[in-house]
C-alpha positions in Angstrom: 56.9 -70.3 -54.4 55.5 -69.6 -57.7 53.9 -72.9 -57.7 52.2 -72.5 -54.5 50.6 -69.4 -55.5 49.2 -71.5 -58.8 47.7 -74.1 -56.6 45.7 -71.7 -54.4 44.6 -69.6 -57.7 43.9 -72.7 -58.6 41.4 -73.9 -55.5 40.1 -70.2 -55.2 38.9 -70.6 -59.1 36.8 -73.8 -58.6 35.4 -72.7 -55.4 34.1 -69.7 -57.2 32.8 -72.5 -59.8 30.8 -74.4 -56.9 29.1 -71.1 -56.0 31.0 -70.5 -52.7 33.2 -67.0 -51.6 36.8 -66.7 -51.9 39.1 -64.2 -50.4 38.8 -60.9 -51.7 42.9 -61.0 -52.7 42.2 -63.9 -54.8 38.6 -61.7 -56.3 40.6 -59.0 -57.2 42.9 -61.3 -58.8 40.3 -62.8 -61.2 38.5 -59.5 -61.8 42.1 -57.7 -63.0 43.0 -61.0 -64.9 39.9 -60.9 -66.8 38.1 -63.9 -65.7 35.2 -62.2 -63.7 33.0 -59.3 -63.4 31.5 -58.6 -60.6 28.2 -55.9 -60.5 26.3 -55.1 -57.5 28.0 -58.4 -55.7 27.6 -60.5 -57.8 29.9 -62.7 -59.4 29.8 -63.5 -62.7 32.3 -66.0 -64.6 33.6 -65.7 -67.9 34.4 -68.5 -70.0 38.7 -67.7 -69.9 37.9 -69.0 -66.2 37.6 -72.3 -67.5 40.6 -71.8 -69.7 42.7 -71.3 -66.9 42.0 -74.2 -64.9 41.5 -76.1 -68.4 37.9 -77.3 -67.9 35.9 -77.6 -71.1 32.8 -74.3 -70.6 29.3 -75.3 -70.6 
């Protein structure tokens, strides 16, 4: 179960990398986990984003 919950974490985070919307759930998710803020709609990614799907950040 766990696993399955990784994986679409996991495809949520780098559709939020290619610029497109995700589910709020998943959102909320990032913002409490630390890896995004988001002010007056917009999205902004922090670098422990990358960390998490263990890209290198540009």
């Amino acid at each position: 179960m766990y696993s399955h919950i990784l994986a679409e974490l996991d495809k949520a985070a780098l559709e939020l990398l290619k610029g497109k919307k995700v589910d709020e759930t998943f959102l909320e998710v990032f913002k409490v986990a630390g890896f995004v803020d988001v002010e007056k709609g917009e999205v902004k990614i922090k670098k422990s984003l990358f960390k998490f799907l263990e890209l290198p950040a540009n």
